[in-house]
ROMI-407850 format. One record per residue: residue in one letter; residue number from 1; x, y, z of N, C-alpha, C in turn. Coordinates in nm, 4 decimals. Layout:
REM residues N
resn|resi|nx|ny|nz|cax|cay|caz|cx|cy|cz
A|NUM|X|Y|Z|X|Y|Z|X|Y|Z
...
***
This chain:
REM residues 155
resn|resi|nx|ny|nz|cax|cay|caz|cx|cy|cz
X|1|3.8281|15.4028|10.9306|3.7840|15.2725|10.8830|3.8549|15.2334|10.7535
X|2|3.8781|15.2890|10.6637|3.9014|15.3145|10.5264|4.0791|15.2186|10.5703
X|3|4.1605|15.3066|10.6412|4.2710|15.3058|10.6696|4.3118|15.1855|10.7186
X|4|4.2183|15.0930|10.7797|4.2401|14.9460|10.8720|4.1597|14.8896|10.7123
X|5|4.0740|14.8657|10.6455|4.0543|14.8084|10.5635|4.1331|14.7833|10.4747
X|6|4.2467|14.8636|10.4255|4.3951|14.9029|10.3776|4.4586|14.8177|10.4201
X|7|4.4978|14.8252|10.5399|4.5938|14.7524|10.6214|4.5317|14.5750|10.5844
X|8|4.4659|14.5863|10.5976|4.4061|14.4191|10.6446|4.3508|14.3614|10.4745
X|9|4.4232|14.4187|10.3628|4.3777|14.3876|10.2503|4.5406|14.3580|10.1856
X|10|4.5892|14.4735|10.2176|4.7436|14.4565|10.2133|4.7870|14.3422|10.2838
X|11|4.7566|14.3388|10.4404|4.8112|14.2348|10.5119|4.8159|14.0515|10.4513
X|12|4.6615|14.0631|10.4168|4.6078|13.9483|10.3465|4.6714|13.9235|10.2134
X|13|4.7087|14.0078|10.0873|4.8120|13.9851|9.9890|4.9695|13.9745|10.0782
X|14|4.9945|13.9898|10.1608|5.1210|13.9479|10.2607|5.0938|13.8284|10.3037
X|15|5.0420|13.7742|10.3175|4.9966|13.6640|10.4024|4.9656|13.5358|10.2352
X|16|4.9029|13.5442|10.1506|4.9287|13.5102|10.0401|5.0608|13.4774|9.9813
X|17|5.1458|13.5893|9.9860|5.2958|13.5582|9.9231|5.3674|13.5315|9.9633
X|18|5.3222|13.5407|10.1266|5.4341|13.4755|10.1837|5.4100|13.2872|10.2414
X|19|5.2731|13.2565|10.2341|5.1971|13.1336|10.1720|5.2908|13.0730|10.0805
X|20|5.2843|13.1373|9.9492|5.3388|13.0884|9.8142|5.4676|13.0531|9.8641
X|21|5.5756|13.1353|9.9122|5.6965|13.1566|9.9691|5.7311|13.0295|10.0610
X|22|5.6643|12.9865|10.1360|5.6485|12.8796|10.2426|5.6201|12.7493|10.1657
X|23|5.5024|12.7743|10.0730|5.5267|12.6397|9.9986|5.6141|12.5604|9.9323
X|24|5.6724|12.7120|9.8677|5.8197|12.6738|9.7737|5.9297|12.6536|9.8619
X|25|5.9632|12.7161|9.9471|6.0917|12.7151|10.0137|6.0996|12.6189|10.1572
X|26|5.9366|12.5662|10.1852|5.9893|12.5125|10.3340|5.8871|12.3528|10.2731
X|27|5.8290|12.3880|10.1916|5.7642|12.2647|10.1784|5.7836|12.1876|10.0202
X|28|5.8912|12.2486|9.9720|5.9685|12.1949|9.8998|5.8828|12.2215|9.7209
X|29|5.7570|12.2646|9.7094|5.6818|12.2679|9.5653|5.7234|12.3940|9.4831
X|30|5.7858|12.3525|9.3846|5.8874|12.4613|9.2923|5.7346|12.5277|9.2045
X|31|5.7563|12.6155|9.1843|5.6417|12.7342|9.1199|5.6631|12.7420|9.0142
X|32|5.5015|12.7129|8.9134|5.5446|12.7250|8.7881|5.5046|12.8567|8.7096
X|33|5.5110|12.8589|8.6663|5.4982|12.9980|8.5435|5.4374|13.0895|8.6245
X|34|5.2761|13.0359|8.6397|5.1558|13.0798|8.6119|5.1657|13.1019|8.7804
X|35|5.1824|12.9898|8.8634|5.1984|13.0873|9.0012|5.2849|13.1649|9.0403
X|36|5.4248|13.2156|8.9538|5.5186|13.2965|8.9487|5.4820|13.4254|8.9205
X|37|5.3572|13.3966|8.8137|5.2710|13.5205|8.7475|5.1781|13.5816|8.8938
X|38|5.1306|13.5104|8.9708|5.0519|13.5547|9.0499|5.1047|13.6199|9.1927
X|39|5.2009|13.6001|9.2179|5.3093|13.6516|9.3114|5.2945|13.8082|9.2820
X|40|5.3368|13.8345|9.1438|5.3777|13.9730|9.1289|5.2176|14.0927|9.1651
X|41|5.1247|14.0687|9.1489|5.0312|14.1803|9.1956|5.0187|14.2216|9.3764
X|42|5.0573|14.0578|9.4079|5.0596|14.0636|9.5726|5.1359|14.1422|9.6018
X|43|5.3155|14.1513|9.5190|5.3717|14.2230|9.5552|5.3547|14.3855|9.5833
X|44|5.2680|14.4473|9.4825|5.2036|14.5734|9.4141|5.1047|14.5838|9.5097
X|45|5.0532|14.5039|9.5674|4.8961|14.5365|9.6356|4.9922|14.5458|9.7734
X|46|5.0685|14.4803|9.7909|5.1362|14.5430|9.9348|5.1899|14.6571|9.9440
X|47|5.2863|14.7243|9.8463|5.2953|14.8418|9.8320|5.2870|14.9537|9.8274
X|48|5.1046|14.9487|9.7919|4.9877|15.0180|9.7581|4.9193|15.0442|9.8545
X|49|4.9398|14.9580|9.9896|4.9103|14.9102|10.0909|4.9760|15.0497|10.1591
X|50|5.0876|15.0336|10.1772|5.1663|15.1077|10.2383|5.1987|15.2201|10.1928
X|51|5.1736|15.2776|10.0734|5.1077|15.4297|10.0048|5.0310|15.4902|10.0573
X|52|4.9125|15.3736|10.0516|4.7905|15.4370|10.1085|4.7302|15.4529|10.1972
X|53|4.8068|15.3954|10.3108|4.7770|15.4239|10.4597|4.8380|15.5829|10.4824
X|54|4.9444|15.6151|10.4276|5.0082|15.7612|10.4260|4.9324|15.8826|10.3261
X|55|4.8634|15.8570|10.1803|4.8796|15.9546|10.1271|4.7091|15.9170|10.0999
X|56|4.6481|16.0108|10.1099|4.4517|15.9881|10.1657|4.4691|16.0127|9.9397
X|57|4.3207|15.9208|10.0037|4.2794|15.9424|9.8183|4.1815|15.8071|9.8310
X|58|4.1023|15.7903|9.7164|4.0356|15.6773|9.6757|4.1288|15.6078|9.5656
X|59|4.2264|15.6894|9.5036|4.2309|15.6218|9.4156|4.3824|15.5310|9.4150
X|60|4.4106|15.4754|9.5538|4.5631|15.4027|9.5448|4.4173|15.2696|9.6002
X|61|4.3844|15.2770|9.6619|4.2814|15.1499|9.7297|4.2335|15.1357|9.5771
X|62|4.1727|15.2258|9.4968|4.0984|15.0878|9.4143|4.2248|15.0622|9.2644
X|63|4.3492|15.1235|9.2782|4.4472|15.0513|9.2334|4.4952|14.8804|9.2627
X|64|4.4764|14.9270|9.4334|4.4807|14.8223|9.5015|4.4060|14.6636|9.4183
X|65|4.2580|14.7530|9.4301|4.1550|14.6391|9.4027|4.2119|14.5667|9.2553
X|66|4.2548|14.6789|9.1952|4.3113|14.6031|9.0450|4.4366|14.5299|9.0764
X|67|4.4931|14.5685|9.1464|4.6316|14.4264|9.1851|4.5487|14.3131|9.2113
X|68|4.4448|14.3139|9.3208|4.4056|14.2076|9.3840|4.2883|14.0964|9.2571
X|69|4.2339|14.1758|9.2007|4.1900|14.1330|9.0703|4.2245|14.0894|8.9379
X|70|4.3809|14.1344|8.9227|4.4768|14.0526|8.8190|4.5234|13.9624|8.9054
X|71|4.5696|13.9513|9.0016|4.6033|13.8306|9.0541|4.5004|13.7280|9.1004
X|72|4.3988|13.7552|9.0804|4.2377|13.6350|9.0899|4.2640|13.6124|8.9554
X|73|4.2615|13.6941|8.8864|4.2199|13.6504|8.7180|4.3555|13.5416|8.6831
X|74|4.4756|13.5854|8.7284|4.5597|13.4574|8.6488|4.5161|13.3457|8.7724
X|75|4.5026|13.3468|8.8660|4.4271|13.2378|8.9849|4.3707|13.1368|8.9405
X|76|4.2522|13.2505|8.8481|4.1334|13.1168|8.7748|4.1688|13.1211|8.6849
X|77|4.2202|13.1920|8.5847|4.2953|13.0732|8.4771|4.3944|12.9724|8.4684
X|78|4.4436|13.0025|8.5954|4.5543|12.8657|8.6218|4.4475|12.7564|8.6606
X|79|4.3789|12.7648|8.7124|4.2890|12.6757|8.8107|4.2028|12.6165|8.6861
X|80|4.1888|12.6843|8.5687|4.0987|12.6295|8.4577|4.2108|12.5443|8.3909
X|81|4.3653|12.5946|8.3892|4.4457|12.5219|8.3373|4.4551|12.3650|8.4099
X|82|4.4710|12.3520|8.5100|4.4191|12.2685|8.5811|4.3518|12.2045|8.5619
X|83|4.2116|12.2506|8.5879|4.1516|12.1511|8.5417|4.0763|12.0793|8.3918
X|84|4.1822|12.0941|8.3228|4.1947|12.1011|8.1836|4.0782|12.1446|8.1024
X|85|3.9786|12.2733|8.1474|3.8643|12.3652|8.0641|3.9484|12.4225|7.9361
X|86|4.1170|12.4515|7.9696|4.1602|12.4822|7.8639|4.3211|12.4978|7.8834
X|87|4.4027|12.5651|7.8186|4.5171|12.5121|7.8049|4.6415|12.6211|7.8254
X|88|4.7360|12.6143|7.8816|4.7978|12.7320|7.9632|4.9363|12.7191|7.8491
X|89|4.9984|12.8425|7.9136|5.0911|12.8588|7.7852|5.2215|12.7193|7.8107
X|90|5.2212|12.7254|7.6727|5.3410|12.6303|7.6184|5.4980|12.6939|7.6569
X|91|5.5289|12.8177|7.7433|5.6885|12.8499|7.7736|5.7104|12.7646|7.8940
X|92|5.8142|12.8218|7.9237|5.8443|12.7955|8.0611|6.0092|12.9430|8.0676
X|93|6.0271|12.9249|8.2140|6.1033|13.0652|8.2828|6.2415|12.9885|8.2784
X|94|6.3230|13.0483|8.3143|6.4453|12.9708|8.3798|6.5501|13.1268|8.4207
X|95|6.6456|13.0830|8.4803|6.7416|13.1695|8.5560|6.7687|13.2144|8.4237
X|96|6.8878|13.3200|8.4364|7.0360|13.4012|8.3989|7.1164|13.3072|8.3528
X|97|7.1487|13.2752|8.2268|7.2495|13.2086|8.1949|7.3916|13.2262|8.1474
X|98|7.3935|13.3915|8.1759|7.4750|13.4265|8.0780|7.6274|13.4001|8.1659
X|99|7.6845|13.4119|8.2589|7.7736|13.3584|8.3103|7.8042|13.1556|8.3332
X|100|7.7545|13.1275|8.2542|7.7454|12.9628|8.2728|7.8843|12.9296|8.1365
X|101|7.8937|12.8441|8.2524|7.9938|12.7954|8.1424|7.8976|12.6612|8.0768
X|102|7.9368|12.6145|7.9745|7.8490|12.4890|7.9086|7.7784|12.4196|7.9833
X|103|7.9089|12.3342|7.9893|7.8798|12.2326|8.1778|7.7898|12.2435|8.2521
X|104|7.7814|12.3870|8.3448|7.7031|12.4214|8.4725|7.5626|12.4381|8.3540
X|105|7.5517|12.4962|8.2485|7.4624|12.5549|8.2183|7.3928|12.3434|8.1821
X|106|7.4762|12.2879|8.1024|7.3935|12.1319|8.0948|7.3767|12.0885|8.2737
X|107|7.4300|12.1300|8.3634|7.4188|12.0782|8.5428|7.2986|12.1338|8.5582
X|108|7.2801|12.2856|8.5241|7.1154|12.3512|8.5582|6.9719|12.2676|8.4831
X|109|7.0383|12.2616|8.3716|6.9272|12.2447|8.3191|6.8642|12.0481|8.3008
X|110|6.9592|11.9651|8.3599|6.9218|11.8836|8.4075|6.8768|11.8336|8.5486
X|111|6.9457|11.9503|8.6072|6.9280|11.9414|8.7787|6.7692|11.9972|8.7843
X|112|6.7016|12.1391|8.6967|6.6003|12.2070|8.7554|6.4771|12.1233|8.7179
X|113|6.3869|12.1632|8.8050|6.2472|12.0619|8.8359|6.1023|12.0868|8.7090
X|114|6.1464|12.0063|8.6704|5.9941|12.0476|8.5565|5.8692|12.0267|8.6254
X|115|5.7932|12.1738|8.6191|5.7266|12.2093|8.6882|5.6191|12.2222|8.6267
X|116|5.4762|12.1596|8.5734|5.3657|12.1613|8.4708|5.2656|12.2855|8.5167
X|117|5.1767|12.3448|8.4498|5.1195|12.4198|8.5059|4.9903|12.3356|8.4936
X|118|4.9935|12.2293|8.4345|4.8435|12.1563|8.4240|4.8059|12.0742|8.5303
X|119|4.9267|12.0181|8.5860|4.9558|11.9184|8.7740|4.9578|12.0162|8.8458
X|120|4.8091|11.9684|8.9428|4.8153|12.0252|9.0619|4.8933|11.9425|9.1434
X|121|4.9957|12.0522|9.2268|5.1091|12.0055|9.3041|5.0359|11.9674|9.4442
X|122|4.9514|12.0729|9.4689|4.8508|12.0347|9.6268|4.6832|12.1034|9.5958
X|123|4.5753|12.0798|9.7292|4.4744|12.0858|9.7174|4.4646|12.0748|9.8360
X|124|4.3344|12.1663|9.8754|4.2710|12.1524|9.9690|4.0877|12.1951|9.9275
X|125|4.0363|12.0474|10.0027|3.8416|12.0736|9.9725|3.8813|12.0753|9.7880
X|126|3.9708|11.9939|9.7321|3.9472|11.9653|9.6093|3.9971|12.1041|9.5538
X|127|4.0689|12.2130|9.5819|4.0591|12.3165|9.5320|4.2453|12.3775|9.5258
X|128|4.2789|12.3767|9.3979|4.4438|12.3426|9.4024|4.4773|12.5028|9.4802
X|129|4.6267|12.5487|9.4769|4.6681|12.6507|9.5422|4.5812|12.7826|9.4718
X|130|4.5911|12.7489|9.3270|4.5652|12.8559|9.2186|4.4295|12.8444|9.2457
X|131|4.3500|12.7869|9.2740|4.2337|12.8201|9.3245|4.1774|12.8578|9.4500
X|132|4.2699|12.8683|9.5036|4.2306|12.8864|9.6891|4.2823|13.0908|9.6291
X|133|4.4183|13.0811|9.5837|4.4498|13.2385|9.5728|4.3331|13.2639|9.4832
X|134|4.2704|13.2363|9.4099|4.1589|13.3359|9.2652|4.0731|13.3776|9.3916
X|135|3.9914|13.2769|9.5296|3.9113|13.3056|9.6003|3.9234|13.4082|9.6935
X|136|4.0498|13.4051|9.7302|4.1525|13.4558|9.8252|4.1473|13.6023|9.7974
X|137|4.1888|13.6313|9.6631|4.2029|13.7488|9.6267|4.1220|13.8521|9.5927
X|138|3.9622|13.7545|9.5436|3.8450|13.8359|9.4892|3.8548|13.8773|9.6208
X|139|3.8313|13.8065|9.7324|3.7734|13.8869|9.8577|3.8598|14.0335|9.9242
X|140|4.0077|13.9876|9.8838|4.0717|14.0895|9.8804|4.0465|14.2070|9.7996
X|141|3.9842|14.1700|9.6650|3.9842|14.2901|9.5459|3.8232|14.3658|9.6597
X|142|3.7518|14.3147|9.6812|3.6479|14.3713|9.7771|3.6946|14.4544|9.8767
X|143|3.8166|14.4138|9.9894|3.7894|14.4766|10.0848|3.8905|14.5896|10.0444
X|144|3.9487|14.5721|9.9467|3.9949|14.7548|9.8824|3.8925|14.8366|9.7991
X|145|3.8064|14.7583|9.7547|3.6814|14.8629|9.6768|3.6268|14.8909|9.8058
X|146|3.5988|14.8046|9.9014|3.5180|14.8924|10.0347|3.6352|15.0256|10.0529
X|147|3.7274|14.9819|10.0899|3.8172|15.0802|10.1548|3.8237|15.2219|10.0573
X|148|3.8350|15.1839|9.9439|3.8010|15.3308|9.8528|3.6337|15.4136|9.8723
X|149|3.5713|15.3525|9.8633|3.4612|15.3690|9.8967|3.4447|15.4761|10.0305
X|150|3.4779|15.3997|10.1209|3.4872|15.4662|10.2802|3.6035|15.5902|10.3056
X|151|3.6669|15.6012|10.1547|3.7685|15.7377|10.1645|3.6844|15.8100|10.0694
X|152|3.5968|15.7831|9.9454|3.4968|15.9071|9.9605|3.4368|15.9524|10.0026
X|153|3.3606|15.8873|10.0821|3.2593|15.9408|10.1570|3.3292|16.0088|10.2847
X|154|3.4196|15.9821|10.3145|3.5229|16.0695|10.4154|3.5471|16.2395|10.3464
X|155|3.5615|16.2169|10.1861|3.6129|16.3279|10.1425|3.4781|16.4484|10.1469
***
């Protein structure tokens, strides 16, 4: 049981990033900071995924749960950024510049898409991307605390 709860917690942070992935690349919405930030635990919780279907333990599943729980937590603080409760950071990311010649480097940086983290780009039931992943993911951070759970009591 433990082992399919794994799978299908992992699967679901797969299914998430590759969501994000689809939005940006086939439906055209460039990613800002803060959902760039949330990508990276999915990546880790898939990983972890695939650790821990091989190497028995409780303690890669509730690693797991902590991927799936930093990536809720920047979720709802993007989603608070949003909806302006409070105020998200003032940087922003950009490529490698160090091979640019002037030119290309003034072509990038007028060509690339300013991307706000305070505009929601989409919504669904009123609830922007960064809030569908914070929901998305608690349930995920659950079904890896079950799954640890169901490998102690195995032990």
């Amino acid at each position: 049981m433990s082992r399919f709860l794994i799978f299908i917690a992992a699967l679901g942070s797969a299914a998430l990033l590759l969501g994000a992935f689809g939005f940006q690349h086939l439906g055209g919405f460039a990613p800002c900071k803060m959902c760039i930030w949330q990508r990276y635990p999915h990546a880790i919780a898939i990983g972890i995924g695939v650790l821990a279907t091989v190497i028995p333990g409780a303690i890669l599943p509730y690693l797991g749960a902590l991927a799936a729980l930093s990536t809720a937590g920047i979720g709802a603080f993007h989603f608070g950024v949003e909806q302006e409760w409070w105020e998200g950071p003032s940087t922003c990311t950009s490529g490698p510049i160090g091979n640019l010649t002037p030119e290309q480097l003034m072509e990038q940086i007028m060509t690339a898409p300013l991307v706000r983290c305070d505009e929601i780009a989409w919504s669904f039931m009123n609830i922007s991307m960064a809030g569908w992943n914070a929901i998305a993911s608690f349930a995920l951070a659950i079904l890896w605390i079950s799954a640890a759970r169901h490998t102690q009591k195995a032990i």
